[in-house]
C-alpha positions in Angstrom: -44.7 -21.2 7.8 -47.1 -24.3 8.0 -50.4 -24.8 6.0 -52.7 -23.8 9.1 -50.8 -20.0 9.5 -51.0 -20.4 5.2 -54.6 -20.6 5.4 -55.7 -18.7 8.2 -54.1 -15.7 6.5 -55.8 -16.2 2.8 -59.3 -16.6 5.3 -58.1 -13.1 7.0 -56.9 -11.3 4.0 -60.0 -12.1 1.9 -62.4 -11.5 5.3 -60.9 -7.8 5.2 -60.6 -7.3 1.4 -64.8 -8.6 1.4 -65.7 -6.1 4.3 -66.8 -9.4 6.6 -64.0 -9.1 9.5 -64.3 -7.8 13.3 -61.6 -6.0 14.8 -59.9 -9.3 16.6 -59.7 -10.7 13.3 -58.2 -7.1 11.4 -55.6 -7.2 14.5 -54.6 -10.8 13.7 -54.3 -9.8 10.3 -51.9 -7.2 11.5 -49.7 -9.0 13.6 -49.6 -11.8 10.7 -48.5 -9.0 8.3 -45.8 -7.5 10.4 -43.8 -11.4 11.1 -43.9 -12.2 7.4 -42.7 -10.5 4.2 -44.3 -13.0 2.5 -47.9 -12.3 3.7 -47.3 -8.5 3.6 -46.5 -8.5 -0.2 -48.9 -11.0 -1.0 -51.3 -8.7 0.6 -50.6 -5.4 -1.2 -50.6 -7.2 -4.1 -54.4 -8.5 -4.0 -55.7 -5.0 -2.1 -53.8 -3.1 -4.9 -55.9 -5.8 -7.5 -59.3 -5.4 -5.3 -59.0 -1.5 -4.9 -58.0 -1.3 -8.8 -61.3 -3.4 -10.3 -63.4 -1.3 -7.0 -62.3 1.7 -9.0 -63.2 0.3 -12.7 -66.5 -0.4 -11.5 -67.7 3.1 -10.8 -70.0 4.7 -13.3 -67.8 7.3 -15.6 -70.8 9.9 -15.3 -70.6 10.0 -11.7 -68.1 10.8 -9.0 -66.7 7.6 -7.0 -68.3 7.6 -3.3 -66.6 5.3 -0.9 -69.8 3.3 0.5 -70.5 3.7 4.4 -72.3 0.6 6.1 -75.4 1.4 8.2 -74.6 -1.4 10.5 -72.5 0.3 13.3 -69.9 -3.0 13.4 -69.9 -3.0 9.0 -66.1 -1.1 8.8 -66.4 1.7 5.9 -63.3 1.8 3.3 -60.5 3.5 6.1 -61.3 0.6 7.9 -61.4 -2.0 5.4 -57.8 -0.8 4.5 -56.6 -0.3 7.9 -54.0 -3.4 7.7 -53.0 -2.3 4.7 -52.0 0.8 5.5 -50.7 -0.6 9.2 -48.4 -2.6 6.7 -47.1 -0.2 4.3 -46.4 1.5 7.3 -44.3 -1.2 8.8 -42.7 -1.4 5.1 -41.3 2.1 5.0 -40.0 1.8 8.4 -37.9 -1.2 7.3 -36.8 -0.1 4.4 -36.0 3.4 6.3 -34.1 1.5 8.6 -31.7 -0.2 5.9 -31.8 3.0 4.4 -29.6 4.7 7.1 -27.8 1.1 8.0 -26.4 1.4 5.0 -25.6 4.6 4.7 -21.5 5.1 4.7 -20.9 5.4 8.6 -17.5 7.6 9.9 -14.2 5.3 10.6 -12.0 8.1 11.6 -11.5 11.8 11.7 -8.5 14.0 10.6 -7.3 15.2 14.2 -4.2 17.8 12.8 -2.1 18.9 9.6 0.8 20.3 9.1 2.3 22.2 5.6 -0.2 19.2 3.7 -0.6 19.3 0.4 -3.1 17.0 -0.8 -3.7 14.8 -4.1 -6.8 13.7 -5.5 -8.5 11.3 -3.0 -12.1 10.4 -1.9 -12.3 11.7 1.5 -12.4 16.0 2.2 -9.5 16.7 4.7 -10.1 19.6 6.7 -9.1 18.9 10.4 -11.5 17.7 12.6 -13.5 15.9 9.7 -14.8 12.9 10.1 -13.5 10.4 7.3 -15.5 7.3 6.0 -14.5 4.5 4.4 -11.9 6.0 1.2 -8.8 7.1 0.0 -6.8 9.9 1.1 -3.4 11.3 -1.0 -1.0 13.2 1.0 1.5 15.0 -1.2 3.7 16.7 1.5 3.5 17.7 4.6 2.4 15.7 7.7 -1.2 15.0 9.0 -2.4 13.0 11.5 -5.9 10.1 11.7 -7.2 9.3 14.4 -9.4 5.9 14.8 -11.2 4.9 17.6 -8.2 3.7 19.1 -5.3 4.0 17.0 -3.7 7.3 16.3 -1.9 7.2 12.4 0.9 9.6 11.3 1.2 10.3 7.9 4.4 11.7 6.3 4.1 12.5 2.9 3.6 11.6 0.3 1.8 8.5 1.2 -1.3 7.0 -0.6 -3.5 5.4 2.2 -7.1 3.8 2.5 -9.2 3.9 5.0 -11.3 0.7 5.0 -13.5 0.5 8.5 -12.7 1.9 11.6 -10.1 -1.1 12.7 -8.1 -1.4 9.0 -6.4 0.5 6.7 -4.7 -0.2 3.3 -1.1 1.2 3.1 -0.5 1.7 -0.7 2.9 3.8 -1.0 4.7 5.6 1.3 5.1 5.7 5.6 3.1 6.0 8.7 3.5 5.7 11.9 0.8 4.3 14.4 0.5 4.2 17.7 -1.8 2.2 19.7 -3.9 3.2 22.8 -5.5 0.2 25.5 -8.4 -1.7 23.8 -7.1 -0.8 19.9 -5.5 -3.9 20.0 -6.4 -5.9 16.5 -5.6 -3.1 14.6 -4.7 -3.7 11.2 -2.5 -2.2 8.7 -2.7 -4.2 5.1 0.2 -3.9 2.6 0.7 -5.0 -1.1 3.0 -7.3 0.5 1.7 -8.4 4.0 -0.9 -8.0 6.9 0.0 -6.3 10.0 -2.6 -7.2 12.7 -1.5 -5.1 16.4 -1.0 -6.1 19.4 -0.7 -2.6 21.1 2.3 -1.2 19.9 3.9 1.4 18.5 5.1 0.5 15.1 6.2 2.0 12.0 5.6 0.8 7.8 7.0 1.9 5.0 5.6 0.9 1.5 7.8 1.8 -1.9 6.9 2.6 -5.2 7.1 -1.3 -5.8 4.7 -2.9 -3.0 7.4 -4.3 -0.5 7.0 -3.4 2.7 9.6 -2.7 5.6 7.8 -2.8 8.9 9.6 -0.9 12.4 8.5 -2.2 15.7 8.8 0.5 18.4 7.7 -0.9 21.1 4.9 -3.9 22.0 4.6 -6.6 19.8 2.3 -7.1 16.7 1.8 -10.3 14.3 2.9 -10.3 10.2 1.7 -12.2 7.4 2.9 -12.8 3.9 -0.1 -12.4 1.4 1.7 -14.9 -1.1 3.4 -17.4 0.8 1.6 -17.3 4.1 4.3 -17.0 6.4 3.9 -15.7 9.6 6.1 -13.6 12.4 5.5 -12.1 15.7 7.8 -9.2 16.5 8.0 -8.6 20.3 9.7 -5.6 22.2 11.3 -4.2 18.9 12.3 -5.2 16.1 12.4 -5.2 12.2 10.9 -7.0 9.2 11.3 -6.9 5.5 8.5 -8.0 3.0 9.0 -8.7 -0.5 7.2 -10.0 -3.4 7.9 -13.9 -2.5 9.8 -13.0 1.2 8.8 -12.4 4.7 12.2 -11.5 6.9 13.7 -10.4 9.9 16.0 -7.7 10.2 18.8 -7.3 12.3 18.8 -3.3 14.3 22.2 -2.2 13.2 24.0 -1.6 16.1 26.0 2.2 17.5 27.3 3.8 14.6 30.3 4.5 15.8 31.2 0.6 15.8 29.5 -1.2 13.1 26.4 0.9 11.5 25.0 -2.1 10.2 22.9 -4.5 10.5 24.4 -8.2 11.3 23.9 -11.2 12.7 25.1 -13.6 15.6 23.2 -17.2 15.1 25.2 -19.6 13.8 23.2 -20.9 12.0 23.0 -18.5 9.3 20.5 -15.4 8.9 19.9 -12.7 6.0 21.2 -9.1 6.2 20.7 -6.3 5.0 23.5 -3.1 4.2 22.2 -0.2 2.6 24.4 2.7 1.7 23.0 4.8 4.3 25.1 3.0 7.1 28.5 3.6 8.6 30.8 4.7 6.1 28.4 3.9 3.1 28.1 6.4 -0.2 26.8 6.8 -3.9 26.9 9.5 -6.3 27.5 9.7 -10.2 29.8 10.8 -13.1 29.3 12.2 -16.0 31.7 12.0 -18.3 31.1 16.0 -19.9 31.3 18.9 -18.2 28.1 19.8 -17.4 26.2 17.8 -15.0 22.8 18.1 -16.8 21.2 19.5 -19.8 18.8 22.2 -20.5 15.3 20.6 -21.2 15.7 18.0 -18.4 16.7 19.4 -15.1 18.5 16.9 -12.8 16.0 15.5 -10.4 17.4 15.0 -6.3 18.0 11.7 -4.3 18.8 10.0 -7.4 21.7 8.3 -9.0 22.1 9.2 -12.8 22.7 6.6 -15.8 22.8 6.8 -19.1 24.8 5.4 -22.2 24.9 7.8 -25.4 27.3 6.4 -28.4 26.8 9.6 -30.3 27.3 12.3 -27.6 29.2 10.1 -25.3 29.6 13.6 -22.9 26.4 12.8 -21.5 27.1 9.5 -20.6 26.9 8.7 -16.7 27.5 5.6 -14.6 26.9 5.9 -10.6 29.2 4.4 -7.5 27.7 2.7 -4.5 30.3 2.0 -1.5 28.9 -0.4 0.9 30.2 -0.7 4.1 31.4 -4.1 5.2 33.5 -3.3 8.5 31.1 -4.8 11.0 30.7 -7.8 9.1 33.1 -10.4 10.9 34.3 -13.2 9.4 31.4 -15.3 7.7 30.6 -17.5 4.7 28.6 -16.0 2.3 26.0 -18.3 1.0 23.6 -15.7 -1.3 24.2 -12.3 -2.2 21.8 -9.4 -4.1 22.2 -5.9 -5.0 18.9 -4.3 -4.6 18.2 -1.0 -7.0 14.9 1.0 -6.6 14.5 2.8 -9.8 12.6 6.5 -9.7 11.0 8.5 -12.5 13.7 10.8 -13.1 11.5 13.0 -16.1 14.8 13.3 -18.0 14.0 12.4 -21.4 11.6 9.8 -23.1 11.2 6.3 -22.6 10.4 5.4 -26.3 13.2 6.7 -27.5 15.0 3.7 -25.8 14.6 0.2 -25.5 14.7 -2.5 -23.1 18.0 -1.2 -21.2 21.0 -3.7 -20.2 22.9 -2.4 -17.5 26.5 -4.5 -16.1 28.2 -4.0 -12.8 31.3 -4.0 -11.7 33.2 -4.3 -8.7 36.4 -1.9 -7.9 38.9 -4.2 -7.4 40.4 -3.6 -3.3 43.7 -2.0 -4.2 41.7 0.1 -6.5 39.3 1.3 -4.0 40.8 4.9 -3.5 38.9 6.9 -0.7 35.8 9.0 -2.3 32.7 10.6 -0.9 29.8 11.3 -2.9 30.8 15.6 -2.5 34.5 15.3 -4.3 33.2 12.2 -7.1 33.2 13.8 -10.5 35.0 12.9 -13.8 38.3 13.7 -12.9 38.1 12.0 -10.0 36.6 8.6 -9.5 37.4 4.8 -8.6 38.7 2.6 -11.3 39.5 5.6 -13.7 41.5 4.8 -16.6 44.3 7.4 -16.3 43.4 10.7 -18.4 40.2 9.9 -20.4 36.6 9.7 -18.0 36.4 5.7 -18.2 36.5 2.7 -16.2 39.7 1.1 -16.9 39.2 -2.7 -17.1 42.4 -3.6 -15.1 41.1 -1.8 -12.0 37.5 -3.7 -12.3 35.7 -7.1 -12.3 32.4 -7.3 -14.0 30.1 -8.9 -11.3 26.6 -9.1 -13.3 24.0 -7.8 -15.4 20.2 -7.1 -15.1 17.3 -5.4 -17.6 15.1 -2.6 -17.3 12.2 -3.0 -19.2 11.2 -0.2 -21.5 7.8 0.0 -19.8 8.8 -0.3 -16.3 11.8 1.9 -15.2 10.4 2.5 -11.6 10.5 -0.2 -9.0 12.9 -2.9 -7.3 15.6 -4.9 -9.6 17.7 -6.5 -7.9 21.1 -8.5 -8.9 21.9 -12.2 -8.1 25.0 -13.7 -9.0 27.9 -15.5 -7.6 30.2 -13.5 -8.7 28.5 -10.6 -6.7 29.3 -13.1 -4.0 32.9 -13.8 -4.2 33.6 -10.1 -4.6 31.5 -9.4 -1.4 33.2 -11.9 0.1 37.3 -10.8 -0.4 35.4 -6.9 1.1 34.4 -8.5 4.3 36.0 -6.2 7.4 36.1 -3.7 4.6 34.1 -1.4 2.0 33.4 -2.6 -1.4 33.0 -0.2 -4.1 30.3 -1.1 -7.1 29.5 0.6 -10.4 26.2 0.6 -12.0 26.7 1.3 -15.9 24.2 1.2 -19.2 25.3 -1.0 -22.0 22.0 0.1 -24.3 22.7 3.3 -25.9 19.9 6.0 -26.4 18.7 7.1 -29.6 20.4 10.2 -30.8 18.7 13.0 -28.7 16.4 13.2 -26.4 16.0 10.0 -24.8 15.7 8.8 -21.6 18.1 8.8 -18.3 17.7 6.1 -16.1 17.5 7.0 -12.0 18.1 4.8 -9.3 17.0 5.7 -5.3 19.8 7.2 -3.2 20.2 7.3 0.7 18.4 10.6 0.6 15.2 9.9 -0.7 12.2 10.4 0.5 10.2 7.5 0.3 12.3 5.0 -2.2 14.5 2.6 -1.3 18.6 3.1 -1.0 20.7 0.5 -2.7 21.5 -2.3 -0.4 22.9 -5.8 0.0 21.5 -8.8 1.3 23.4 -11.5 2.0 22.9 -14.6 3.6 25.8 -15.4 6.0 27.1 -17.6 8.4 29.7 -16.7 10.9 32.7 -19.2 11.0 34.2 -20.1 14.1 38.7 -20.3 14.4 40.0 -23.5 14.9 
């Protein structure tokens, strides 16, 4: 505002406040009130002080009166106060207005359920509610969101956030989306990565550790890495992979009755990925007594079992993983990992055992004998040292070692070494048998078992490869 509009509203605010203004001059005083917040609370401030020594002023022995001019154009105390009231007015309808703008507005609505069992959330989730910004926790069972636009699966359990009607948070777990004309822009955030739609049909699967695998359907839709800012568009279908410090593409494995496995065909090299859940892939686990479990900690499914005891060496078990390799033609391998997903298994307590060192070893090829995970027990297992229940070190090659921190037995570990390599290497065209063992021992009774994803779970991780490969050409 400029000095004239300053000073033309002290003249008109003290004109009205004195009992000296016409009507044109109370309606300018009203319009001024209603373009600036300034003037409107510098003028409740001074009619609240005027009104306030008005009201001192009376005599205590007598009621207050509220004088009345006798001059028809002298305006009486409703009319001296008219802007004032004209702007408090204009004050509550603002401040109604942001009221309800701010007010949490719906993003979505739970359109069906199925056999749900819900955790503790932030959002109610009876069908046909609408949902605002929150969290919702689906246990098990299936239940379906429905945006504006975008229709979300959820197949428990999954831990999801709503955060406005065009974006959620994935936080564990798997949906699947699919996108209707004019949706497009919907986005789907991860721990790992951002996944902005392009109107597709997609699929995401979050584990207990924040990595992400992401299944294009159909369409196409855009991915970024949070960390290292990489970015991918995935067109028609296709697959992606996102780690802590990677963003990937996946290779579709191709009919199971050839290969079951993902692979590659640019020469220039490209990751993998094998998991035990393709072609003629397998895990289980031994242990070494006769009983499978114990009687205070019953053995939880879709994991693999490991443990080390030194003083009730019964108990001890060490779990098999057979990848298969048969699809993989011949290629250079330039990186291999082994990538474990460790599970709460509730068998035992964590502070009974320490930081946990666990080795693994490779069955050597003319060891391999033919297993499945339904025959595997002590009696019967690869690389058995002939009548005792233990790996015989003639029929094995030790192919690396990694931790498992007392504090952290859930979530991705993963093995890198090069002699993980050159084993994977001598199995191409093959399968290639791996042992996962504890070297730690537990304390005497009690302690803890470690558990490790298997194909069958539902929302963890199987073990898997990944290798980085380049085909070689014949001479």
């Amino acid at each position: 505002m400029n000095i004239e509009q300053r000073e033309r509203y002290v003249f008109l605010r003290d004109a009205v406040l004195d009992r000296t203004a016409t009507q044109a001059e109370i309606d300018e005083l009203q319009t001024l009130l209603a373009s600036s917040n300034e003037f409107l609370d510098d003028y409740i401030e001074h009619a609240h002080q005027e009104s306030s020594l008005a009201w001192d002023a009376q005599p205590t022995t007598s009621k207050p009166s509220i004088p009345v001019s006798s001059a028809p154009d002298h305006p009486n105390w409703l009319w001296r106060y008219m802007p004032l009231i004209a702007a408090s007015l204009i004050f509550i309808a603002a401040v109604g207005w942001e009221w309800t703008t701010l007010q949490p507005q719906p993003v979505a609505t739970i359109l069906s359920s199925t056999n749900c069992q819900w955790g503790n959330g932030t959002l109610p989730t009876s069908v046909g509610q609408e949902l605002t910004s929150g969290r919702l926790r689906l246990i098990s069972g299936i239940a379906e969101i429905q945006f504006p636009k975008v229709t979300v699966s959820m197949e428990g359990p999954v831990d999801i956030e709503l955060i406005s009607s065009q974006r959620c948070r994935l936080h564990s777990g798997s949906i699947v989306g699919s996108v209707a004309k004019g949706g497009e822009g919907f986005v789907v955030e991860t721990p790992r990565a951002e996944i902005i739609d392009r109107g597709t049909k997609f699929g995401v699967f979050v584990d207990s550790a924040g990595d992400a695998r992401l299944d294009l359907m159909e369409g196409k839709m855009d991915v970024k890495h949070l960390t290292n800012g990489r970015q991918m568009t995935l067109d028609g279908s296709g697959r992606a992979y996102a780690s802590e410090h990677e963003l990937e593409t996946i290779s579709r494995p191709t009919n199971r009755t050839e290969t079951d496995q993902r692979r590659t065909d640019r020469s220039n090299g490209e990751f993998i990925h094998i998991s035990s859940a393709y072609g003629n892939g397998d895990e289980g686990d031994v242990t070494s007594g006769p009983r499978l479990e114990g009687n205070d900690f019953p053995r939880p499914d879709d994991a693999l079992l490991v443990k080390h005891s030194a003083e009730s060496p019964e108990w001890n078990r060490k779990a098999f993983i057979r990848f298969d390799l048969s699809g993989v033609t011949q290629s250079d391998i330039g990186e291999a990992e082994l990538r474990l997903e460790g599970i709460a298994t509730g068998m035992g307590y964590l502070s009974l055992v320490p930081d946990s060192q666990f080795k693994v070893f490779g069955i050597r090829p003319e060891h391999n004998i033919p297993w499945d995970s339904q025959d595997l027990h002590r009696e019967h297992f690869p690389g058995r040292r002939e009548n005792t229940y233990q790996l015989d070190e003639k029929k094995i090659e030790l192919l690396g070692e990694f931790t498992v921190p007392q504090s952290k037995p859930v979530g991705q570990f993963v093995l890198q070494d090069e002699r993980l390599k050159d084993f994977i290497q001598q199995a191409i065209g093959s399968t290639a048998t791996v042992v996962i063992t504890r070297v730690t021992p537990n304390a005497p009774s009690q302690s803890y078992v470690h558990g490790f994803a298997t194909r069958t779970h539902p929302t963890a991780n199987p073990p898997m490869l990944r290798l980085h490969v380049t085909p070689t050409t014949a001479d």
